[in-house]
C-alpha atoms as an extended CHARMM CRD file, in Angstrom:
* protein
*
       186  EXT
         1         1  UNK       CA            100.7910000000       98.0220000000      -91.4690000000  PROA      1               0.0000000000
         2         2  UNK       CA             97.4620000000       98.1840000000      -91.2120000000  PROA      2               0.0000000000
         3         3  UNK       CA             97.4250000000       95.1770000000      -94.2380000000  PROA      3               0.0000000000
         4         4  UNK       CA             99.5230000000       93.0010000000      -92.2300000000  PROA      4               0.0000000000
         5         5  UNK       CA             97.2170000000       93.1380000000      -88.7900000000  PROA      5               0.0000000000
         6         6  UNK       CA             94.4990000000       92.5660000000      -91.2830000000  PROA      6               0.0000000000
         7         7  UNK       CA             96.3170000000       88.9860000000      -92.3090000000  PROA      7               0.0000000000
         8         8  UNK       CA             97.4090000000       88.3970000000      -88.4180000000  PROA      8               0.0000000000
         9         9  UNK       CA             93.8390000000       86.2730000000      -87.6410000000  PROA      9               0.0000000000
        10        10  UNK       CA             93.7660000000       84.3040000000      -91.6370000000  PROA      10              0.0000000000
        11        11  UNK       CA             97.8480000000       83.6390000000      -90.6070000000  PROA      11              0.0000000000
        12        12  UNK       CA             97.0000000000       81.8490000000      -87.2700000000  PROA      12              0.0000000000
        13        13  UNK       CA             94.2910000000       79.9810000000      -88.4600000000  PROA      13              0.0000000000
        14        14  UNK       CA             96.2940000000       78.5510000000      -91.1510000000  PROA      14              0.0000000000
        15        15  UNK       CA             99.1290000000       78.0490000000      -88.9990000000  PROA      15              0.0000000000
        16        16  UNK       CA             96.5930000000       76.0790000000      -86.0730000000  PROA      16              0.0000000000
        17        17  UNK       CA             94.9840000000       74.3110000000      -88.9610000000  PROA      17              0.0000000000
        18        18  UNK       CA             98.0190000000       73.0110000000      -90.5130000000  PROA      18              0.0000000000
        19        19  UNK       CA             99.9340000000       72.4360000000      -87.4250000000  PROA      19              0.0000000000
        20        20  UNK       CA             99.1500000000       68.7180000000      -86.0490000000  PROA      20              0.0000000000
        21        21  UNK       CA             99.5690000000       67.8530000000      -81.8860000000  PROA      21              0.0000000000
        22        22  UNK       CA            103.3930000000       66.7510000000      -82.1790000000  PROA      22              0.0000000000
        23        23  UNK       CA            104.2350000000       70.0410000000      -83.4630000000  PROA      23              0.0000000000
        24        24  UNK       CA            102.2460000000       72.3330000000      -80.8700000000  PROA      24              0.0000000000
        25        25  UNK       CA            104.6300000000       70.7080000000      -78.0380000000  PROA      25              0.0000000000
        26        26  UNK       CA            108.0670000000       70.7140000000      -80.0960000000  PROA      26              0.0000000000
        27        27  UNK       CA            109.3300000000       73.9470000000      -81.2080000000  PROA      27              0.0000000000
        28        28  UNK       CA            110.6700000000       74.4910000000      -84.7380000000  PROA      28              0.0000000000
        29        29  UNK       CA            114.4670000000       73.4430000000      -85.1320000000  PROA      29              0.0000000000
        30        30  UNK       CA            115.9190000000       77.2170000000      -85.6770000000  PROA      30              0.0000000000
        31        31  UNK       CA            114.1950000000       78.3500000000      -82.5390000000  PROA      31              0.0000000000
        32        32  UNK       CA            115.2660000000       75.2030000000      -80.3790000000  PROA      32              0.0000000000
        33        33  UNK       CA            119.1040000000       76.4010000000      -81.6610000000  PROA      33              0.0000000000
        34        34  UNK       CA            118.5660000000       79.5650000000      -80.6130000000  PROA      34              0.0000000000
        35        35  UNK       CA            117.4230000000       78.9860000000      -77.4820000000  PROA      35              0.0000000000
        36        36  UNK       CA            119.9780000000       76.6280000000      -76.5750000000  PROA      36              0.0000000000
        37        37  UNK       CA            122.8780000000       78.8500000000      -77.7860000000  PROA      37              0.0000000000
        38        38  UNK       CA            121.2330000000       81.7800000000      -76.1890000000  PROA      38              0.0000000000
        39        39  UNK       CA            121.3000000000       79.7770000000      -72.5740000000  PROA      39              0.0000000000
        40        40  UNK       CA            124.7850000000       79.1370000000      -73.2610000000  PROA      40              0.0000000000
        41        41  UNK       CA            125.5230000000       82.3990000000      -73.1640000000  PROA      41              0.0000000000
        42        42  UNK       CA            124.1190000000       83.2470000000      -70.0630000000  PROA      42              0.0000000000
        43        43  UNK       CA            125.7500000000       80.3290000000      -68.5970000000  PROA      43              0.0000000000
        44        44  UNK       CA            128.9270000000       81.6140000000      -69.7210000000  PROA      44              0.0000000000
        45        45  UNK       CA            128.1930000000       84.8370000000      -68.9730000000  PROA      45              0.0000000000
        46        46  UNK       CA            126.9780000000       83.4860000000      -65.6290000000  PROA      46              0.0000000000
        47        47  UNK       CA            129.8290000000       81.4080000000      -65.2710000000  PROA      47              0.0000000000
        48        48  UNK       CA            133.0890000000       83.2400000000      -66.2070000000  PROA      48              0.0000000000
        49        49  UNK       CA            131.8110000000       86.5520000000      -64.1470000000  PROA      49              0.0000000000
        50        50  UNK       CA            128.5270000000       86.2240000000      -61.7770000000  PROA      50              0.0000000000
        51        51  UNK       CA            130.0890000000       82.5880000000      -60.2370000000  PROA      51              0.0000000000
        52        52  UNK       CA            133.7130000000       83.9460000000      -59.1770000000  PROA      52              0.0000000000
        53        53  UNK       CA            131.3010000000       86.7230000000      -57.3070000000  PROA      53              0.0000000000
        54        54  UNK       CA            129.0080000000       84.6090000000      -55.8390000000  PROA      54              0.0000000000
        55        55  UNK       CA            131.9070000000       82.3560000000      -54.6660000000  PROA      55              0.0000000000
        56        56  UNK       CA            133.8080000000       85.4320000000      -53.0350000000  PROA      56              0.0000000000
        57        57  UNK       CA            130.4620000000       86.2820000000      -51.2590000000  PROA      57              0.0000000000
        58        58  UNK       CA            129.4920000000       82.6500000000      -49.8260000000  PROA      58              0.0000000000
        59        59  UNK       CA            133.6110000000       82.2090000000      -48.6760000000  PROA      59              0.0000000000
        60        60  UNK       CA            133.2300000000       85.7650000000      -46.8670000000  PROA      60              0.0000000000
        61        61  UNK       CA            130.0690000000       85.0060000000      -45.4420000000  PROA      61              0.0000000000
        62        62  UNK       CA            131.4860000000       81.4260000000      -44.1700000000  PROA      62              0.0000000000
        63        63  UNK       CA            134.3560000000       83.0670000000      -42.6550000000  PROA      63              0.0000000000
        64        64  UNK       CA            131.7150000000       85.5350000000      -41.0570000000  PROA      64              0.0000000000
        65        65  UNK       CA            129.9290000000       83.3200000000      -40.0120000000  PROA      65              0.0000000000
        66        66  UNK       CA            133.2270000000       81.2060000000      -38.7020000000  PROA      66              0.0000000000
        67        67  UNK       CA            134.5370000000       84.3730000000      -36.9230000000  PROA      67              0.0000000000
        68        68  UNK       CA            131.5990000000       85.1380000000      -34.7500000000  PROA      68              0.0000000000
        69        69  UNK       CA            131.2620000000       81.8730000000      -33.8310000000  PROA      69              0.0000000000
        70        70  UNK       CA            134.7540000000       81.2910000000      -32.7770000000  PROA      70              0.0000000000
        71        71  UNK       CA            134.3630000000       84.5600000000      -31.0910000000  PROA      71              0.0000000000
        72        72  UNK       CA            130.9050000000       83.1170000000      -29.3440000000  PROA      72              0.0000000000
        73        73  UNK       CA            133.1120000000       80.2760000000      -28.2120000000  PROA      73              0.0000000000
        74        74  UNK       CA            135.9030000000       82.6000000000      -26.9580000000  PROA      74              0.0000000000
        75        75  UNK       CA            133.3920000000       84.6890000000      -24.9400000000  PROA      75              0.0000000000
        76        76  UNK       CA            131.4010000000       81.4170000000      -23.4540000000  PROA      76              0.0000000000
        77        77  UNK       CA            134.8140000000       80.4910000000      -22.1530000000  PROA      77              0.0000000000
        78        78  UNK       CA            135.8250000000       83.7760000000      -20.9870000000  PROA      78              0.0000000000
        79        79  UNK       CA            131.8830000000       83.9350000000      -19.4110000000  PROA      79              0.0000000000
        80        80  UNK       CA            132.3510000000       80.1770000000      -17.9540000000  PROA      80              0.0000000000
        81        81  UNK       CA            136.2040000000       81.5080000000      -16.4270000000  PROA      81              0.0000000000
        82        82  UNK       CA            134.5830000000       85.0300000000      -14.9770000000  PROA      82              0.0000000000
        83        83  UNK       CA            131.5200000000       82.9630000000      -13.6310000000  PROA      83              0.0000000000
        84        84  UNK       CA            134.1090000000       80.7350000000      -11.9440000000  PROA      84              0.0000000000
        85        85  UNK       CA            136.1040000000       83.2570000000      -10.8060000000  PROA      85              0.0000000000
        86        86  UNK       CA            132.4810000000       85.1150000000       -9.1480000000  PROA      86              0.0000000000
        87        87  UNK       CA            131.6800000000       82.0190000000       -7.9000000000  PROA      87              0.0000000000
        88        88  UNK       CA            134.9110000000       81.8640000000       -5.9230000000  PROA      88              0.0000000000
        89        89  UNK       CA            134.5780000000       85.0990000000       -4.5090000000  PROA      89              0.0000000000
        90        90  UNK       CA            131.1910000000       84.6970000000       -3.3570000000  PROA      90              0.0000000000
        91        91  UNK       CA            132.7130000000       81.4400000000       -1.5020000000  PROA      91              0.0000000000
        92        92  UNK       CA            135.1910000000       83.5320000000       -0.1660000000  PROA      92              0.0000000000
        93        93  UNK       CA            132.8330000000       86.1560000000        1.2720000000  PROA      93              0.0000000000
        94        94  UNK       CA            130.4970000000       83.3750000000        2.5340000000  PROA      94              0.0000000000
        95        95  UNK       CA            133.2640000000       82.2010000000        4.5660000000  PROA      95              0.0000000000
        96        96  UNK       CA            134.6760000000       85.0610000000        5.4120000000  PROA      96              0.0000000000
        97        97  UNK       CA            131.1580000000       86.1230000000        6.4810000000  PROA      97              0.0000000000
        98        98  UNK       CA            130.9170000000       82.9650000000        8.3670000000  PROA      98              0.0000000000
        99        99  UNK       CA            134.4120000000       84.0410000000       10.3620000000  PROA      99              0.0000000000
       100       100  UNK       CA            133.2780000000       87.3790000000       11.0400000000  PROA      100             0.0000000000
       101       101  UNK       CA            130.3160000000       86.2130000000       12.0850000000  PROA      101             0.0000000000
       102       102  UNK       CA            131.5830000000       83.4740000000       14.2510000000  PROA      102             0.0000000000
       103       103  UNK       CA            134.2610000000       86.1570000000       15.3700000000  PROA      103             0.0000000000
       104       104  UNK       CA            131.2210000000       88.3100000000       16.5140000000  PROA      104             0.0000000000
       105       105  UNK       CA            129.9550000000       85.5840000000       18.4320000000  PROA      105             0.0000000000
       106       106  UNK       CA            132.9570000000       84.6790000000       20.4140000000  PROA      106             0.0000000000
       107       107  UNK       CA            133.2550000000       88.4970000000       21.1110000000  PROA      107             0.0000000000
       108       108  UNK       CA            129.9190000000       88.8270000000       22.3120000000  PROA      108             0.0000000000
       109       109  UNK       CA            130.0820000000       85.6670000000       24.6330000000  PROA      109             0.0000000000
       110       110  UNK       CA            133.5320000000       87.1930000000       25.8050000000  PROA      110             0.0000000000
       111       111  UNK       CA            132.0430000000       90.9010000000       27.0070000000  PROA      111             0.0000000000
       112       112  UNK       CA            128.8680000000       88.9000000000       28.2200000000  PROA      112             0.0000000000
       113       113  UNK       CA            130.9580000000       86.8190000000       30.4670000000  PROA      113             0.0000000000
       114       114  UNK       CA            132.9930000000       89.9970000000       31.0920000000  PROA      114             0.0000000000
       115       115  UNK       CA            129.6060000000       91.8240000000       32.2390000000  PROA      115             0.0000000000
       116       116  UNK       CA            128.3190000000       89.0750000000       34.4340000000  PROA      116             0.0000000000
       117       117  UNK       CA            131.4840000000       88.5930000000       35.8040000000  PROA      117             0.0000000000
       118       118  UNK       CA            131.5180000000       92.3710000000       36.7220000000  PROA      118             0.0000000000
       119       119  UNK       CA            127.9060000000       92.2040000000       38.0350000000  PROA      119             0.0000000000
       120       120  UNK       CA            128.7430000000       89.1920000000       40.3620000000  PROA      120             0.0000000000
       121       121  UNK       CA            131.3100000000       91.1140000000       42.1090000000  PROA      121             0.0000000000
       122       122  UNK       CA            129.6500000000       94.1720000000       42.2830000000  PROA      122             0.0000000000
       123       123  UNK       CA            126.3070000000       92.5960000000       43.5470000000  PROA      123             0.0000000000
       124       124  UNK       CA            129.0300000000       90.5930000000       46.0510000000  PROA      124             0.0000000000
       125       125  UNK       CA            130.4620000000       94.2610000000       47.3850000000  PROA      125             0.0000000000
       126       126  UNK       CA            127.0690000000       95.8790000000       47.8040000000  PROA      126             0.0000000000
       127       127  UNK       CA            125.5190000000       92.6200000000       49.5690000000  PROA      127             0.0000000000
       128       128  UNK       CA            129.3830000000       92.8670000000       51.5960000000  PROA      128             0.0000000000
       129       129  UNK       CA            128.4660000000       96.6270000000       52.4260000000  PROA      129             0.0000000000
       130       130  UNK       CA            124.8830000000       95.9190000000       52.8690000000  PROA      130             0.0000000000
       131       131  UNK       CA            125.7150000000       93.3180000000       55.9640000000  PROA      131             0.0000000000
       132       132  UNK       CA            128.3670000000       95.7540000000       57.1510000000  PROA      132             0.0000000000
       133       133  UNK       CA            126.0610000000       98.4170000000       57.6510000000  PROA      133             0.0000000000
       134       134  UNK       CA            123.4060000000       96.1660000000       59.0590000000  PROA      134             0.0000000000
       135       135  UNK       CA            125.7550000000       95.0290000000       61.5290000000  PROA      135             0.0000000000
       136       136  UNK       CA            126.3500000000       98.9200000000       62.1540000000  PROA      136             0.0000000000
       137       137  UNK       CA            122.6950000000       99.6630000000       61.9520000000  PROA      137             0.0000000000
       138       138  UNK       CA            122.1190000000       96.7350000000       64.5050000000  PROA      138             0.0000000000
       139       139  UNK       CA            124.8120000000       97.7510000000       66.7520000000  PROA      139             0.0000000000
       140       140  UNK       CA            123.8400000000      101.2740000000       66.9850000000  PROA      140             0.0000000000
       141       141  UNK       CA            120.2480000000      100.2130000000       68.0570000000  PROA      141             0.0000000000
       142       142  UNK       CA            121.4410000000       97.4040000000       70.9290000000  PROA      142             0.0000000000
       143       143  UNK       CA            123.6780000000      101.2200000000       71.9290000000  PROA      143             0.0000000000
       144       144  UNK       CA            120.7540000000      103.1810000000       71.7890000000  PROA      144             0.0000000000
       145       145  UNK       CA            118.5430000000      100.7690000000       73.5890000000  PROA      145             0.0000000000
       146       146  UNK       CA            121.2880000000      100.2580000000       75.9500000000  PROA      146             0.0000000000
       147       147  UNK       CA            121.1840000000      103.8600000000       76.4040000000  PROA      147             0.0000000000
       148       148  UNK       CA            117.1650000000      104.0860000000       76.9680000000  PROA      148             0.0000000000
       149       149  UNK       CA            117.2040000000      101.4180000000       79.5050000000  PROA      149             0.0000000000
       150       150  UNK       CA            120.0690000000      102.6940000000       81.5920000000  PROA      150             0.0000000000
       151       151  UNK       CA            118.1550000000      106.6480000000       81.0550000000  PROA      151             0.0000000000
       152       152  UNK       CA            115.0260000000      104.7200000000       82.1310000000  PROA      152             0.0000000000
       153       153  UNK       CA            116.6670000000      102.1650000000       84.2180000000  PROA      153             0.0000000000
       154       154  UNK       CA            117.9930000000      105.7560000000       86.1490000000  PROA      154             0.0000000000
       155       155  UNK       CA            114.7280000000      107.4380000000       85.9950000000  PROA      155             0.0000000000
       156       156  UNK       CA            113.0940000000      104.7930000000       87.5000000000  PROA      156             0.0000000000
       157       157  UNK       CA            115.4080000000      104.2760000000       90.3820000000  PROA      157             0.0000000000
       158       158  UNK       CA            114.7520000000      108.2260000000       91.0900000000  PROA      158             0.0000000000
       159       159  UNK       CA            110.9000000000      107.9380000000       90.8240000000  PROA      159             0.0000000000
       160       160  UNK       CA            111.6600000000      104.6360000000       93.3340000000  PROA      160             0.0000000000
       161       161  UNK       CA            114.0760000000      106.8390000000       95.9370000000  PROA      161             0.0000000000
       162       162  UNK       CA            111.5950000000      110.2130000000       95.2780000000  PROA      162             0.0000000000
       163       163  UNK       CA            108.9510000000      108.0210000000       96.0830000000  PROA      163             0.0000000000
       164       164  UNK       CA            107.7320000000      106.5110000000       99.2240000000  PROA      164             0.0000000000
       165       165  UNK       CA            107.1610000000      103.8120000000       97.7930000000  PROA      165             0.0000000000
       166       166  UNK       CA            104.3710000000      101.2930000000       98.9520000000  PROA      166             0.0000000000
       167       167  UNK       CA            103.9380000000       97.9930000000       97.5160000000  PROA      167             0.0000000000
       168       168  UNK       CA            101.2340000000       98.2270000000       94.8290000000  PROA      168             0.0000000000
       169       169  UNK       CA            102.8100000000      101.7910000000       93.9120000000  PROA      169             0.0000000000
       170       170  UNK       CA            106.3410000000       99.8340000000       92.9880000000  PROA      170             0.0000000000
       171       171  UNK       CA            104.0770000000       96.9020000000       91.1790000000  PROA      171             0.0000000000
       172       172  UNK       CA            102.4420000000      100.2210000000       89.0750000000  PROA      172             0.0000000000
       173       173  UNK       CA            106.1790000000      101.4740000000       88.6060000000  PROA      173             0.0000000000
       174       174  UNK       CA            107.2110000000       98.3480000000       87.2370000000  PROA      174             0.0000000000
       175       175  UNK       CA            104.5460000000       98.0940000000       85.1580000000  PROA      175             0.0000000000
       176       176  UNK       CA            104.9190000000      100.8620000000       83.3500000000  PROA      176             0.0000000000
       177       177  UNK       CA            108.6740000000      100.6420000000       82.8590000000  PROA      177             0.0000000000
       178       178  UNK       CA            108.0120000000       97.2950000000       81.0300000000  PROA      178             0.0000000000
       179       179  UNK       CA            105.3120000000       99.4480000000       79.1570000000  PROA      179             0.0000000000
       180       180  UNK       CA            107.5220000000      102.1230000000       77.7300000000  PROA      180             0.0000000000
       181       181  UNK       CA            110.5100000000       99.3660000000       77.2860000000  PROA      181             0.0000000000
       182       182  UNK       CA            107.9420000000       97.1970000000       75.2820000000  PROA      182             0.0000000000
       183       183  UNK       CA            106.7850000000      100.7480000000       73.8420000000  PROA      183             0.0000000000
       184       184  UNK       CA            110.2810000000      101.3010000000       72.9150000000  PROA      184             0.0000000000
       185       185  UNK       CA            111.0160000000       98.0990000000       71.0350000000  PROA      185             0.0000000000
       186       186  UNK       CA            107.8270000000       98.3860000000       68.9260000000  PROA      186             0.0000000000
């Protein structure tokens, strides 16, 4: 063994010498058949049991890849129907928002009118009772004073008859009555 790794480097420079450029691109006929009868049995090989394979995986994977997107197309349109259908709703509430709201308003203008209503005619009844008892109030005091002039009015009339009464003594009576009438009134 030892012989023949000895001969390897004389065998390749023979071989490089002898060889010309034509034949260092072109392989040798017996190793050109071999390699073409050695791909042709990977390509039957390949062929008769990798390709059926391969084939079953790409069909799978196109009917994957079908599926999910007829599925993606069912659940847009079921997203597009549910988004209509929320989009309804929301309308819905809006205007029934919009009525309960209005509603509101009308029922707040109705007590409002209710309450001012109830104010006018109470404000009415205690301006009616607030006349009545100054009438009252008014006619009690003309009374009284009607009383204090006829007590004074009598009072005077005895000071007049107790009295002897001389002239500038009745103009000092007088004067004094209209002083405690005036006195009176104040």
């Amino acid at each position: 063994m030892l012989s023949l790794l000895a001969q390897l480097p004389s065998l390749a420079q023979e071989t490089v010498e002898e060889a010309d450029g034509a034949k260092l691109i072109i392989p040798d006929i017996e190793e050109l058949v071999a390699g073409i009868i050695a791909f042709l049995i990977v390509f039957v090989v390949i062929w008769v049991w990798v390709r059926p394979h391969i084939s079953r995986m790409i069909a799978h994977r196109q009917e994957t890849i079908s599926g999910r997107l007829t599925e993606a197309e069912q659940a847009k349109a079921e997203a597009a129907k549910l988004l209509e259908g929320y989009r309804k709703q929301l309308g819905d509430a809006r205007k029934e928002a919009g009525d309960i709201v209005e509603e509101a308003r009308r029922s707040a203008e109705s007590v409002r009118s209710e309450l001012v209503e109830r104010a006018r005619r109470e404000a009415g009844e205690i301006t009616r009772r607030a006349r009545e008892e100054a009438t009252a109030e008014k006619d009690r005091a003309g009374a009284e004073v009607r009383d204090q002039v006829a007590s004074l009015s009598l009072e005077l009339a005895q000071k007049v008859v107790a009295e002897a009464l001389d002239e500038h003594a009745q103009q000092d009576l007088v004067d004094r009555f209209i002083e405690e009438v005036t006195e009176m009134g104040e």
